[in-house]
C-alpha positions in Angstrom: -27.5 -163.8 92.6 -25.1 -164.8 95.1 -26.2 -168.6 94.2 -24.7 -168.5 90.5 -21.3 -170.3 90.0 -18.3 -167.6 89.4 -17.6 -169.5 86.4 -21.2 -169.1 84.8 -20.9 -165.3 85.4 -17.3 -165.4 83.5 -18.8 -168.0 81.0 -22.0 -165.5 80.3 -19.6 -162.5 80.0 -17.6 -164.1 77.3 -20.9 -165.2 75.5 -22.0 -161.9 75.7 -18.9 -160.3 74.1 -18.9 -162.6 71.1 -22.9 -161.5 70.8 -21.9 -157.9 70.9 -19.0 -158.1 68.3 -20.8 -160.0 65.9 -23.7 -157.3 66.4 -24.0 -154.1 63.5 -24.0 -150.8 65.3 -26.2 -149.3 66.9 -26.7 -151.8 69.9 -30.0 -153.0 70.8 -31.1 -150.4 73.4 -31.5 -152.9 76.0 -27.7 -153.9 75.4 -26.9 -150.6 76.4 -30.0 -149.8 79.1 -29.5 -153.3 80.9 -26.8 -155.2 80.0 -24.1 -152.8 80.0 -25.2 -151.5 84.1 -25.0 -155.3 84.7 -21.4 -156.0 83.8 -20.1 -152.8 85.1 -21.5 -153.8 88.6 -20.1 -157.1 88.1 -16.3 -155.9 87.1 -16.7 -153.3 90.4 -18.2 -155.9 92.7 -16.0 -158.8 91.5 -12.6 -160.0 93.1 -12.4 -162.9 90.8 -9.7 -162.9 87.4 -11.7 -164.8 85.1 -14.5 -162.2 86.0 -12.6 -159.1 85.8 -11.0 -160.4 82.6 -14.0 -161.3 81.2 -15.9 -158.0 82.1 -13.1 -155.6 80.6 -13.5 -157.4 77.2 -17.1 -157.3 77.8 -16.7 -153.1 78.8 -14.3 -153.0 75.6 -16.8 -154.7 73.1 -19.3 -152.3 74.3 -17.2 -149.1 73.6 -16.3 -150.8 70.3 -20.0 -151.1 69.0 -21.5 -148.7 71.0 -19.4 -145.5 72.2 -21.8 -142.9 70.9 -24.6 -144.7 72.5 -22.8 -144.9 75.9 -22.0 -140.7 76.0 -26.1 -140.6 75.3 -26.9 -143.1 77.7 -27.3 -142.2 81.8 -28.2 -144.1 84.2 -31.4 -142.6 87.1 -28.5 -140.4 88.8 -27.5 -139.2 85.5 -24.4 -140.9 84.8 -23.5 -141.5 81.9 -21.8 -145.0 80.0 -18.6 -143.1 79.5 -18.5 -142.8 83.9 -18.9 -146.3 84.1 -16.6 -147.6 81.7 -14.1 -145.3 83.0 -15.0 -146.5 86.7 -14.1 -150.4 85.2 -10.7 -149.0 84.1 -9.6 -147.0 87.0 -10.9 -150.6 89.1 -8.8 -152.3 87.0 -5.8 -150.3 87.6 -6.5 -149.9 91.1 -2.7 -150.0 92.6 -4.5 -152.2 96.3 -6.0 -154.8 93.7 -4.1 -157.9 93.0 -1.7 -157.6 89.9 -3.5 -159.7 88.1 -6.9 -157.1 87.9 -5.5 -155.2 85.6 -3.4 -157.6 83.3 -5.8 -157.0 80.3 -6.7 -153.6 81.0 -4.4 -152.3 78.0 -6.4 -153.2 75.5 -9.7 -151.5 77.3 -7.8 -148.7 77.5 -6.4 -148.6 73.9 -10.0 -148.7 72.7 -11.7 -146.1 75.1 -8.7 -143.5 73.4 -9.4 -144.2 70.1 -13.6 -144.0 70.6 -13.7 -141.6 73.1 -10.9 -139.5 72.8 
């Protein structure tokens, strides 16, 4: 894990959005019971831009195709989606990151109001 290049991780992340756009809802089930808990810990864990940037598209293409599944889904502690994706926003926002964390946070947010509420 620690052995793969940062820019793979970003490169992956963008590959997976593009997979998850072009994708009819409802999501695959492991989309949403693997992948998803895999980007959020990489947007939490991550210091890197090209990874935060490419994780909050990643978050945002998941609430796009896949809200309703991500207020079903929990994780083993019984979290649910919606607390992750809202833990990658409030990351992002995070006033002690670096300015540029949450430079494309507006449109993760934008989306989370209008599928969420």
């Amino acid at each position: 894990d620690t052995q793969i290049p940062l820019g793979m991780v970003s490169s992956t992340l963008e590959i997976l959005v593009i997979i998850i756009r072009g994708c009819d809802p409802p999501l695959p089930p492991s989309f949403v019971n693997e992948l998803f808990s895999v980007v959020v810990q990489r947007v939490l864990m991550s210091e890197d831009p090209a990874i935060l940037q490419s994780g909050g598209e990643c978050i945002r293409a998941f609430l796009s195709k896949a809200s309703d599944q991500l207020v079903e889904w929990s994780d083993s502690t019984g979290q649910t989606g919606l607390h992750y994706a809202t833990q990658v926003v409030m990351n992002l926002l995070d006033p002690a990151r670096p300015e540029y964390s949450a430079a494309f946070v507006d449109k993760l947010i934008i989306v989370f109001v209008k599928k969420v509420g």
